[in-house]
mmCIF entry with sequence, helices, sheets and N, C-alpha, C, O atoms, coordinates in Angstrom:
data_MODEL
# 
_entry.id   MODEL 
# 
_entity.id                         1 
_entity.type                       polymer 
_entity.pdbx_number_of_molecules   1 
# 
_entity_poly.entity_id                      1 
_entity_poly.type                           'polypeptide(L)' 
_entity_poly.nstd_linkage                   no 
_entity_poly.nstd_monomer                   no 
_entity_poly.pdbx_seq_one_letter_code       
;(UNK)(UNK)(UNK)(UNK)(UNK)(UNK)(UNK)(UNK)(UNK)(UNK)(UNK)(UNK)(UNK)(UNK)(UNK)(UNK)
(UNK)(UNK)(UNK)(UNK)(UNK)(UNK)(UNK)(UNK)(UNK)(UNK)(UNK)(UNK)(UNK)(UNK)(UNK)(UNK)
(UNK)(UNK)(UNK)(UNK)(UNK)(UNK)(UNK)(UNK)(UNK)(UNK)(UNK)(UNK)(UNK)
;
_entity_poly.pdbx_seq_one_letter_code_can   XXXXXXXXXXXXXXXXXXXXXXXXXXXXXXXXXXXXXXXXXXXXX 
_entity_poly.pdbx_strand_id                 A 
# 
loop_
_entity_poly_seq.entity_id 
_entity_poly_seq.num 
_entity_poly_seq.mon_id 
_entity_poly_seq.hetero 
1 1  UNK n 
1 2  UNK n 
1 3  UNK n 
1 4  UNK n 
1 5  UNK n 
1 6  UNK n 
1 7  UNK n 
1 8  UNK n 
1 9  UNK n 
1 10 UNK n 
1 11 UNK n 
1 12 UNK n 
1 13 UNK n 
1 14 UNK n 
1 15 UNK n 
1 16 UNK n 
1 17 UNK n 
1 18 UNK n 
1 19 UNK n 
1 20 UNK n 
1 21 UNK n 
1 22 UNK n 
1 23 UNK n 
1 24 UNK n 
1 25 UNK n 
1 26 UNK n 
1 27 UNK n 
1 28 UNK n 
1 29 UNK n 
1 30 UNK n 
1 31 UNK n 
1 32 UNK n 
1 33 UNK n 
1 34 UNK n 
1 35 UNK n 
1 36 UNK n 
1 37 UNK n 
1 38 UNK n 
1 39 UNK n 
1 40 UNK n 
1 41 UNK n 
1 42 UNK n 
1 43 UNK n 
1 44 UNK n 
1 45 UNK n 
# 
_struct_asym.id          A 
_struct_asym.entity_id   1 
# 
loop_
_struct_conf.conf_type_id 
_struct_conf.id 
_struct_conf.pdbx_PDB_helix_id 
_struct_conf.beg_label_comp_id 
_struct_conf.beg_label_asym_id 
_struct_conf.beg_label_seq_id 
_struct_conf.pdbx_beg_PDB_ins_code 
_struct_conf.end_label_comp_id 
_struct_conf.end_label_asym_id 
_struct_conf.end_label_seq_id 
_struct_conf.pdbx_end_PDB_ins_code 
_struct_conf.beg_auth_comp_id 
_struct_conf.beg_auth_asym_id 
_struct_conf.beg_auth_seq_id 
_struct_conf.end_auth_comp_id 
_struct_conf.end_auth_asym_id 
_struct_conf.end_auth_seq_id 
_struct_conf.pdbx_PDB_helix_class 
_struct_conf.details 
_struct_conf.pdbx_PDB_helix_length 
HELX_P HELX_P1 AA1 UNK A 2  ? UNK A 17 ? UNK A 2  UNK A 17 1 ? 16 
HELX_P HELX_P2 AA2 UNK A 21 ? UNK A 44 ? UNK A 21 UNK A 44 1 ? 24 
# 
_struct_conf_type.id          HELX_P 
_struct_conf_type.criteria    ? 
_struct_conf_type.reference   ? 
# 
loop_
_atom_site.group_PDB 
_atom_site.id 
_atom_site.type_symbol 
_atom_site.label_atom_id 
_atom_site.label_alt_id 
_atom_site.label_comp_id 
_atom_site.label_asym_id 
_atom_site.label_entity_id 
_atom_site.label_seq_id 
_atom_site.pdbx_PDB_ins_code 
_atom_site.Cartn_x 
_atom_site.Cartn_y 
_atom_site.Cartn_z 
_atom_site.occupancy 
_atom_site.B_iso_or_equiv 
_atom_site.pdbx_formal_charge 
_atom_site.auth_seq_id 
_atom_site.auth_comp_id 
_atom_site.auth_asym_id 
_atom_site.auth_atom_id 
_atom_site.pdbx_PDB_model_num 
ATOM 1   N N  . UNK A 1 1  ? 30.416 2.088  13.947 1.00 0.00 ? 1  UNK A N  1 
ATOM 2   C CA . UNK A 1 1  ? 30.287 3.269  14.805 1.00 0.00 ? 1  UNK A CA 1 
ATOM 3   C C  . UNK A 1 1  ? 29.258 3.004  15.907 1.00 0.00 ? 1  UNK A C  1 
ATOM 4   O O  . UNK A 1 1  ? 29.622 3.005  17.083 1.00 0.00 ? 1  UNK A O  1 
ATOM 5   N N  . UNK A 1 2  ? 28.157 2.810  15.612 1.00 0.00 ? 2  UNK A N  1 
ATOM 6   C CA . UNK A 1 2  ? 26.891 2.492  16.493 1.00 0.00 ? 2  UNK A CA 1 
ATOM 7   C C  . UNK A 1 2  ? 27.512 0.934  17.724 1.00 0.00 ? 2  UNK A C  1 
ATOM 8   O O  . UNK A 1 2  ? 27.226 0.788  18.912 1.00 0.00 ? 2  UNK A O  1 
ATOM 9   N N  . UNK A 1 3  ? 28.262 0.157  16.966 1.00 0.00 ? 3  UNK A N  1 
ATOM 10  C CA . UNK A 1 3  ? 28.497 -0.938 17.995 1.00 0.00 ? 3  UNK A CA 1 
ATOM 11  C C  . UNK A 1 3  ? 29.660 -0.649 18.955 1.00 0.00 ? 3  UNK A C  1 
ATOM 12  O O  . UNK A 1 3  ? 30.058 -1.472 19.780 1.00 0.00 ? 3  UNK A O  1 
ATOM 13  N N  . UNK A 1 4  ? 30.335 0.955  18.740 1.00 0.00 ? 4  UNK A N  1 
ATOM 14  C CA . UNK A 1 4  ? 31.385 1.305  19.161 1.00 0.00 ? 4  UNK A CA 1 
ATOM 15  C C  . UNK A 1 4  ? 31.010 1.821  20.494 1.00 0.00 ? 4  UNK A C  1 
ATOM 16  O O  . UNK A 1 4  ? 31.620 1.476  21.506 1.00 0.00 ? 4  UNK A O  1 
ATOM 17  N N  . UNK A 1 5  ? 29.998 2.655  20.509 1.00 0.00 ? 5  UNK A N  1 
ATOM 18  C CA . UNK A 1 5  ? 29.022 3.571  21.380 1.00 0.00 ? 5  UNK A CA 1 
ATOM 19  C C  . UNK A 1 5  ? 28.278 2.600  22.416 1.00 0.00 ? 5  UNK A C  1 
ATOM 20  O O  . UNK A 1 5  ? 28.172 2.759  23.632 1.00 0.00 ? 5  UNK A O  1 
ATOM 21  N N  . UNK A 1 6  ? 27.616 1.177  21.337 1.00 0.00 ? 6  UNK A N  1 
ATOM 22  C CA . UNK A 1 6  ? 27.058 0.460  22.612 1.00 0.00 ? 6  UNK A CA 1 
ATOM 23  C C  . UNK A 1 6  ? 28.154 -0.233 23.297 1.00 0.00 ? 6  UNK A C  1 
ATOM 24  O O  . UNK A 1 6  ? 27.773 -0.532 24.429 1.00 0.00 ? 6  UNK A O  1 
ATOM 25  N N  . UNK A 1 7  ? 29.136 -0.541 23.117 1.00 0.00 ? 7  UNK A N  1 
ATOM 26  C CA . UNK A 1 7  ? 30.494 -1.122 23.718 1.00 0.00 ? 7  UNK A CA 1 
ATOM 27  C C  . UNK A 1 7  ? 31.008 0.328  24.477 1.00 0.00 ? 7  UNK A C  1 
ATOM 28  O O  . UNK A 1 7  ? 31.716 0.014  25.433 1.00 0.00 ? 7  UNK A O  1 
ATOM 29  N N  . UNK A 1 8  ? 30.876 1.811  24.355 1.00 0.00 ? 8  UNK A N  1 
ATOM 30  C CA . UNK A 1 8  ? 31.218 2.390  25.279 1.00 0.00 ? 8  UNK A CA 1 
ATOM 31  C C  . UNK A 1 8  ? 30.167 2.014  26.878 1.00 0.00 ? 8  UNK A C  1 
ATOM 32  O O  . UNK A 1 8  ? 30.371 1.808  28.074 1.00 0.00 ? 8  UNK A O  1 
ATOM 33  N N  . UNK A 1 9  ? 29.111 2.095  26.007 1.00 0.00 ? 9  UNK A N  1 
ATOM 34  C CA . UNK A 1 9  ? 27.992 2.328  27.320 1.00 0.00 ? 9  UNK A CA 1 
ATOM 35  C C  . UNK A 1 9  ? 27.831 1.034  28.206 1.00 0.00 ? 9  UNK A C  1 
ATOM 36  O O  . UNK A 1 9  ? 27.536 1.111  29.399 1.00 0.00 ? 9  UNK A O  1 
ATOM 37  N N  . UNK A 1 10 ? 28.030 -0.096 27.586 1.00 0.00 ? 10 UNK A N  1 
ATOM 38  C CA . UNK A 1 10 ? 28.503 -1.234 28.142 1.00 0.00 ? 10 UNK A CA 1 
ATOM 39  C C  . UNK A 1 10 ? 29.712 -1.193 29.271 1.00 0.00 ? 10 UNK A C  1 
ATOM 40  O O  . UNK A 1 10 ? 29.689 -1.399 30.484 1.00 0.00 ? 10 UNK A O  1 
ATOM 41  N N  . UNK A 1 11 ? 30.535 -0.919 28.568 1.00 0.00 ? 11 UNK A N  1 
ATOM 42  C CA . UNK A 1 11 ? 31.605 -0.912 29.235 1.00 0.00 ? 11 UNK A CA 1 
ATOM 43  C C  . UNK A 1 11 ? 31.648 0.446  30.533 1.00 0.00 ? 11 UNK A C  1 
ATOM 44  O O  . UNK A 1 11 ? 32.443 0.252  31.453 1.00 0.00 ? 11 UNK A O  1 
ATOM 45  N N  . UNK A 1 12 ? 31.014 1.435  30.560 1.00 0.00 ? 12 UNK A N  1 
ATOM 46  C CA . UNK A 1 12 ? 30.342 1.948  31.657 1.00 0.00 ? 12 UNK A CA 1 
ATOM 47  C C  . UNK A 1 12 ? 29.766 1.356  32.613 1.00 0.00 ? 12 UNK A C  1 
ATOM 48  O O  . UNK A 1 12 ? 30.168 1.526  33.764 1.00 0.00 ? 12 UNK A O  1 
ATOM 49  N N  . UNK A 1 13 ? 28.429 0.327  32.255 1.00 0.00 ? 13 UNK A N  1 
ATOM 50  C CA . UNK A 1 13 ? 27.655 -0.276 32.571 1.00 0.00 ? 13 UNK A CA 1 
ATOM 51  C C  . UNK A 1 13 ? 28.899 -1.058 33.837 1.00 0.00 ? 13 UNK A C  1 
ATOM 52  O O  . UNK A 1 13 ? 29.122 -0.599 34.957 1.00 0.00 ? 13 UNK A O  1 
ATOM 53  N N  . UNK A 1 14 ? 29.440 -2.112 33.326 1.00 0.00 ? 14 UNK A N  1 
ATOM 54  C CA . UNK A 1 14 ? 30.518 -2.953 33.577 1.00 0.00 ? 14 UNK A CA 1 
ATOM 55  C C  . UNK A 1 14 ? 31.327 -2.418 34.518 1.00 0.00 ? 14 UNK A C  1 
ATOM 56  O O  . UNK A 1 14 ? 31.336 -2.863 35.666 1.00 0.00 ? 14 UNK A O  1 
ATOM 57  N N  . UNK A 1 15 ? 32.185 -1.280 34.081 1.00 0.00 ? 15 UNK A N  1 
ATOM 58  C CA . UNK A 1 15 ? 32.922 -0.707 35.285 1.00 0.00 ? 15 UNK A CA 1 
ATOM 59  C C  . UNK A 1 15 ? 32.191 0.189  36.473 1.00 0.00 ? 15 UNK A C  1 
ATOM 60  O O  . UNK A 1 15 ? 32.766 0.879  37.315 1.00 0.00 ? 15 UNK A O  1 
ATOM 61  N N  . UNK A 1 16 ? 31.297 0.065  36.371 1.00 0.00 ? 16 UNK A N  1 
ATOM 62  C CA . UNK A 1 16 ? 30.197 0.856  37.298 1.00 0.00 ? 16 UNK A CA 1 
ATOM 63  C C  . UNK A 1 16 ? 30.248 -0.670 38.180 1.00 0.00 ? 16 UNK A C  1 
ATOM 64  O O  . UNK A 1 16 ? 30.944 -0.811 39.186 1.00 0.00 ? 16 UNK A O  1 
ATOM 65  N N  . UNK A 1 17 ? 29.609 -1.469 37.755 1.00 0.00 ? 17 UNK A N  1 
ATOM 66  C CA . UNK A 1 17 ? 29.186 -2.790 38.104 1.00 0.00 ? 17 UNK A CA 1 
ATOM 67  C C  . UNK A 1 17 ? 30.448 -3.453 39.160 1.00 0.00 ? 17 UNK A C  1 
ATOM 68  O O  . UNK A 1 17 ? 30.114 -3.752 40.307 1.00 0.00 ? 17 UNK A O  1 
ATOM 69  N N  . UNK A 1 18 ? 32.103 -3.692 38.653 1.00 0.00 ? 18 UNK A N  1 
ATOM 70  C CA . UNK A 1 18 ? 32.598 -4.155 39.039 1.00 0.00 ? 18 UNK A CA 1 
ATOM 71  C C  . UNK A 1 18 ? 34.019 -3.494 39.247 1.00 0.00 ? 18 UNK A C  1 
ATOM 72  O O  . UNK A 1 18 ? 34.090 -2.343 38.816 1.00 0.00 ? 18 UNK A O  1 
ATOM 73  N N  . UNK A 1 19 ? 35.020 -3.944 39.754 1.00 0.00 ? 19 UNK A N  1 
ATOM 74  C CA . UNK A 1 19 ? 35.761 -3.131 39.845 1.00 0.00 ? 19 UNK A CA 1 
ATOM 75  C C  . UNK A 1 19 ? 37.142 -3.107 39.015 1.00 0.00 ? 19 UNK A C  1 
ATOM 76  O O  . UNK A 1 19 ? 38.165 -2.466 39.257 1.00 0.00 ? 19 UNK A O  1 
ATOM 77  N N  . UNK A 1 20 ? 36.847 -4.040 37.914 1.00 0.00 ? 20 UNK A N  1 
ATOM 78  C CA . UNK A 1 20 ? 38.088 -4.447 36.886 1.00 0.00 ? 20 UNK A CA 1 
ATOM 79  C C  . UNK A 1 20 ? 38.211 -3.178 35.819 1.00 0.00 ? 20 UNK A C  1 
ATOM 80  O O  . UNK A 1 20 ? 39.139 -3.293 35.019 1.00 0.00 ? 20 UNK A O  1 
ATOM 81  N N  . UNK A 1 21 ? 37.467 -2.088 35.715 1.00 0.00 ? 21 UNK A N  1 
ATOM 82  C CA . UNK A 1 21 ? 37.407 -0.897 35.193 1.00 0.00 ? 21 UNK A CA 1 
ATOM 83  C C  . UNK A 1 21 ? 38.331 -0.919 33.666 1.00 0.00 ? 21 UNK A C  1 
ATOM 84  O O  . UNK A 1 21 ? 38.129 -0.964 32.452 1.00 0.00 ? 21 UNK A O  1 
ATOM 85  N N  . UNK A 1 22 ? 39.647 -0.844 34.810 1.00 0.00 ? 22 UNK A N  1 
ATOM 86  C CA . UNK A 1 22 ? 41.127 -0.630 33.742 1.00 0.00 ? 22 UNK A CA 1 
ATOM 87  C C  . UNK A 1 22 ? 41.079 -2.257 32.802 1.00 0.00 ? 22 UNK A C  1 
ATOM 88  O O  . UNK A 1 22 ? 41.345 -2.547 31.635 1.00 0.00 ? 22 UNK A O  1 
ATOM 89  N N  . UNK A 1 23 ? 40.615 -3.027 33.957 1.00 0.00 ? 23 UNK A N  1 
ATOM 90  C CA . UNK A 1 23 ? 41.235 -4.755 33.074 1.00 0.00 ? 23 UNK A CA 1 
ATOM 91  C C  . UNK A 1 23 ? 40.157 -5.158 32.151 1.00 0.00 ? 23 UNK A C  1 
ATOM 92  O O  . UNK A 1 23 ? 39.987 -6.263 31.638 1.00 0.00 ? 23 UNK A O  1 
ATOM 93  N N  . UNK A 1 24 ? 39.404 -4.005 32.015 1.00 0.00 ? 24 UNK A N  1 
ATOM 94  C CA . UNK A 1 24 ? 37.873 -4.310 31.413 1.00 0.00 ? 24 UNK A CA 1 
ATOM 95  C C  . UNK A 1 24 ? 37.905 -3.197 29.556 1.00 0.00 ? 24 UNK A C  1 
ATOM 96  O O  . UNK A 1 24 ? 37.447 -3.521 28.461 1.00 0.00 ? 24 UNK A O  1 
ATOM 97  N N  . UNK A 1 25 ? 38.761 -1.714 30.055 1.00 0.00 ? 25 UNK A N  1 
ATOM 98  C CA . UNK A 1 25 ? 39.052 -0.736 29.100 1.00 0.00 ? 25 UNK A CA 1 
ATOM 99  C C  . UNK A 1 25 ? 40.157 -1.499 28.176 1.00 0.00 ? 25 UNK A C  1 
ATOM 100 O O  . UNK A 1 25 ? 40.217 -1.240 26.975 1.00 0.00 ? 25 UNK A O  1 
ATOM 101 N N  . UNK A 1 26 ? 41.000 -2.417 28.762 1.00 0.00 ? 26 UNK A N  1 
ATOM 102 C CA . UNK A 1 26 ? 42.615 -2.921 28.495 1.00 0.00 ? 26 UNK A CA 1 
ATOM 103 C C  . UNK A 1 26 ? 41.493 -3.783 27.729 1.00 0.00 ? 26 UNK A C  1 
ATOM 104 O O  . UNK A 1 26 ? 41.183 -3.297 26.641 1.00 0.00 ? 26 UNK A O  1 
ATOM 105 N N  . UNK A 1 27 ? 41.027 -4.610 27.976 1.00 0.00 ? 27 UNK A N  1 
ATOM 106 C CA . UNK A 1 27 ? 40.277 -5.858 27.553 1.00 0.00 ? 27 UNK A CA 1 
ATOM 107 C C  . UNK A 1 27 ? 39.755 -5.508 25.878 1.00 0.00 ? 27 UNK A C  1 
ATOM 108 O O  . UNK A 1 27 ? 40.126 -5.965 24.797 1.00 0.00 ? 27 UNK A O  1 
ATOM 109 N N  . UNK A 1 28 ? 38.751 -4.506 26.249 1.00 0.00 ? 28 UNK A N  1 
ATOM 110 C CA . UNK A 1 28 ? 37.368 -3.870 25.458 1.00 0.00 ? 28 UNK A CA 1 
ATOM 111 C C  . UNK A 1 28 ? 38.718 -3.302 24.192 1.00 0.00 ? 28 UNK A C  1 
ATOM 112 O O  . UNK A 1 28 ? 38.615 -3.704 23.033 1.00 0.00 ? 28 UNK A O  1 
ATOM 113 N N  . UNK A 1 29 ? 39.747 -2.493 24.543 1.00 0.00 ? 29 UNK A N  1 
ATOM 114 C CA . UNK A 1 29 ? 40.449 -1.557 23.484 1.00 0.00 ? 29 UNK A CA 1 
ATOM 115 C C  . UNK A 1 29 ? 41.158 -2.581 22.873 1.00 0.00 ? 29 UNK A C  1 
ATOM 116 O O  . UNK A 1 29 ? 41.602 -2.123 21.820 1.00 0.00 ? 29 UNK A O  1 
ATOM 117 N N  . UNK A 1 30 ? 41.554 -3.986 23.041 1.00 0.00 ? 30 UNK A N  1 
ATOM 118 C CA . UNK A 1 30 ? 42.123 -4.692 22.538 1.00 0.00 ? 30 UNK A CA 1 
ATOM 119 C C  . UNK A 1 30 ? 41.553 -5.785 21.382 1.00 0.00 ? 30 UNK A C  1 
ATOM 120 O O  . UNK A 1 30 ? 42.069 -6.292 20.387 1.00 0.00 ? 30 UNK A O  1 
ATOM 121 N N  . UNK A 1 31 ? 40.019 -5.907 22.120 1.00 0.00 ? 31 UNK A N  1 
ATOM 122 C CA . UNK A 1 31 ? 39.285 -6.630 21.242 1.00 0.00 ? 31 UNK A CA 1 
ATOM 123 C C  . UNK A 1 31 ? 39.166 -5.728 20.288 1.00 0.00 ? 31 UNK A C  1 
ATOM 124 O O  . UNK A 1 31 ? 39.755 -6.171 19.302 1.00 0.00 ? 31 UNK A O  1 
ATOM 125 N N  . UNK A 1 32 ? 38.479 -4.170 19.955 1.00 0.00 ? 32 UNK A N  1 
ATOM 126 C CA . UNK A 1 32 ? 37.933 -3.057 19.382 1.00 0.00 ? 32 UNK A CA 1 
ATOM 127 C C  . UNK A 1 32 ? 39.230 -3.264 18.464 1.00 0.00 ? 32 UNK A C  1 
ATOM 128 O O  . UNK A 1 32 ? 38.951 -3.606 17.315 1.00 0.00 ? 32 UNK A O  1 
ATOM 129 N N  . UNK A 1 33 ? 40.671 -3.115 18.766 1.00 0.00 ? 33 UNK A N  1 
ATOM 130 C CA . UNK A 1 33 ? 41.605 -3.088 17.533 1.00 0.00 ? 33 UNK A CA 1 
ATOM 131 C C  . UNK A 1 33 ? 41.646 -3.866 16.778 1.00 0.00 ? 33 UNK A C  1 
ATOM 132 O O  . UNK A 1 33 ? 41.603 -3.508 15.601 1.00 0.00 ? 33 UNK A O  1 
ATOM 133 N N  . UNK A 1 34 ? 41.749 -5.303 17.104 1.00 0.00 ? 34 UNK A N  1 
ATOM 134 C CA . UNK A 1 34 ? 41.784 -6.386 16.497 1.00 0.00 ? 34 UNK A CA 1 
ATOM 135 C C  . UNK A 1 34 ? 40.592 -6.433 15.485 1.00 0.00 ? 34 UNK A C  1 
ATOM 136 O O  . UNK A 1 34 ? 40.602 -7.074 14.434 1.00 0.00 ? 34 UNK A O  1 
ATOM 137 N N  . UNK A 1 35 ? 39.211 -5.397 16.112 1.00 0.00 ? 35 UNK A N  1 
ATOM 138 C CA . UNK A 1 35 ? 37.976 -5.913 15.191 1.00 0.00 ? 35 UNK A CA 1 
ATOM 139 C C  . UNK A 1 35 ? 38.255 -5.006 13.985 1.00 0.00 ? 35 UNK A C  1 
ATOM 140 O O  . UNK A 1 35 ? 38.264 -5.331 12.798 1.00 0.00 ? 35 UNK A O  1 
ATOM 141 N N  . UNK A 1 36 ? 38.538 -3.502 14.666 1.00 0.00 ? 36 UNK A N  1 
ATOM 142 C CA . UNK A 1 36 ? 38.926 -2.734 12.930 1.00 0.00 ? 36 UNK A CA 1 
ATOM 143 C C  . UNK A 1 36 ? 40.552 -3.201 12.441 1.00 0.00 ? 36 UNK A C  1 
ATOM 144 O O  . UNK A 1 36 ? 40.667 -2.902 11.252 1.00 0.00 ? 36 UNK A O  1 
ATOM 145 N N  . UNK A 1 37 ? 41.263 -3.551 12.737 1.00 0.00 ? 37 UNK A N  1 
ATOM 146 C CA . UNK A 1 37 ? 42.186 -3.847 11.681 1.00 0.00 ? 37 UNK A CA 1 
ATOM 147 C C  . UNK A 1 37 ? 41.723 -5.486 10.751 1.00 0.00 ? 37 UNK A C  1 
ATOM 148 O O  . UNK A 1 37 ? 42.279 -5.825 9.707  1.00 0.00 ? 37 UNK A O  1 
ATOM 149 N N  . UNK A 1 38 ? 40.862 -6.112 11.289 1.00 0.00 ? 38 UNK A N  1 
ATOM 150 C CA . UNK A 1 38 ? 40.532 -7.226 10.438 1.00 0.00 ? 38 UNK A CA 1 
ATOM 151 C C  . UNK A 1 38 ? 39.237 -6.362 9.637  1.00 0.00 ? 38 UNK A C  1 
ATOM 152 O O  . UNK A 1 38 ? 39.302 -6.703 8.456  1.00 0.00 ? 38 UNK A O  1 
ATOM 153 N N  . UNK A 1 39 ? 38.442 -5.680 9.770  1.00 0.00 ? 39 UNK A N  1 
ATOM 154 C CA . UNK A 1 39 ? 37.499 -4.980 9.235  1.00 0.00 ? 39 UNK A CA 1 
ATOM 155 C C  . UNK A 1 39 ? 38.568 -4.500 7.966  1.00 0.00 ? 39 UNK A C  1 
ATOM 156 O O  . UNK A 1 39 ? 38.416 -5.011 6.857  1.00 0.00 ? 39 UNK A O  1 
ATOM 157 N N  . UNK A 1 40 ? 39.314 -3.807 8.128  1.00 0.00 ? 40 UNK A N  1 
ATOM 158 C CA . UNK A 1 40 ? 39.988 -2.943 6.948  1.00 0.00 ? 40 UNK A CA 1 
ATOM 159 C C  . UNK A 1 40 ? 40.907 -3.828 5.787  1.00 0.00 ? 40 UNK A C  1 
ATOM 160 O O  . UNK A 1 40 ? 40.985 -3.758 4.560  1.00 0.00 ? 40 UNK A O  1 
ATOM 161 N N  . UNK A 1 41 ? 41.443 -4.542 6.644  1.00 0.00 ? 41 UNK A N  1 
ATOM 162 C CA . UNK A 1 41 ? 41.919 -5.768 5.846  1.00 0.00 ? 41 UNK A CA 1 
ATOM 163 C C  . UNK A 1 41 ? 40.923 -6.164 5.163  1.00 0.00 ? 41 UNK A C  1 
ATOM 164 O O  . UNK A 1 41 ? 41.263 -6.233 3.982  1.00 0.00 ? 41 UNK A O  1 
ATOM 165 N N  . UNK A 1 42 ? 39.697 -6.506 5.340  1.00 0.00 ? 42 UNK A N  1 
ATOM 166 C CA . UNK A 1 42 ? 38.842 -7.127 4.666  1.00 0.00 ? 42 UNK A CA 1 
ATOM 167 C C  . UNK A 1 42 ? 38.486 -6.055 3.637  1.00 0.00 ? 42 UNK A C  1 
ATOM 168 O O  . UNK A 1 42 ? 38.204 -6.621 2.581  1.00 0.00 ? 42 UNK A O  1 
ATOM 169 N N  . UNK A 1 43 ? 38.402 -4.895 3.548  1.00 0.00 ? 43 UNK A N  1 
ATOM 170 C CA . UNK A 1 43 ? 38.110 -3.489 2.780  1.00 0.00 ? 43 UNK A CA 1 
ATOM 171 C C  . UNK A 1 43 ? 39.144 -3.732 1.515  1.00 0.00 ? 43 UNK A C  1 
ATOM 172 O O  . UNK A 1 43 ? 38.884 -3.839 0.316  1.00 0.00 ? 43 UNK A O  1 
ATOM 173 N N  . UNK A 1 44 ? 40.414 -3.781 2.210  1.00 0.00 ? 44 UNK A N  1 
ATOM 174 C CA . UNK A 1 44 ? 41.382 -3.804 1.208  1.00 0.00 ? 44 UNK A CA 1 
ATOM 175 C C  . UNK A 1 44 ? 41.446 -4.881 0.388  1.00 0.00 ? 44 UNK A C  1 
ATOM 176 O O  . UNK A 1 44 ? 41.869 -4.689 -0.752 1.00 0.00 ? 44 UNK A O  1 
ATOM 177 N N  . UNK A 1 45 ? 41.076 -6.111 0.757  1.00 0.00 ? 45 UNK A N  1 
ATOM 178 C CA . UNK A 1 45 ? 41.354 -7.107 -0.117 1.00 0.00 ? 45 UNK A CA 1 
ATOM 179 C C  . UNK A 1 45 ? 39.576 -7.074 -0.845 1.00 0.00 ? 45 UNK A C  1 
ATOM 180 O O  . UNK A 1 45 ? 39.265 -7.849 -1.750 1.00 0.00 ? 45 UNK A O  1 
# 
């Protein structure tokens, strides 16, 4: 949760900064899935 929030504010930070905004949200939401579905997998097993 807490690394979710600093990856929002980051990613503020970032699209403030530059102008890849969308290729940066596309980027950030893709890594973020990949991290909780291997997180839960790991729960389950």
């Amino acid at each position: 949760m807490i690394g979710t929030v600093v990856g929002v504010a980051v990613l503020g930070v970032v699209s403030r900064e530059l102008d890849y905004s969308v290729f940066v949200m596309f980027f950030f939401g893709a890594s973020e899935v990949s991290t909780i579905s291997t997180i839960l997998k790991t729960k389950c097993r």
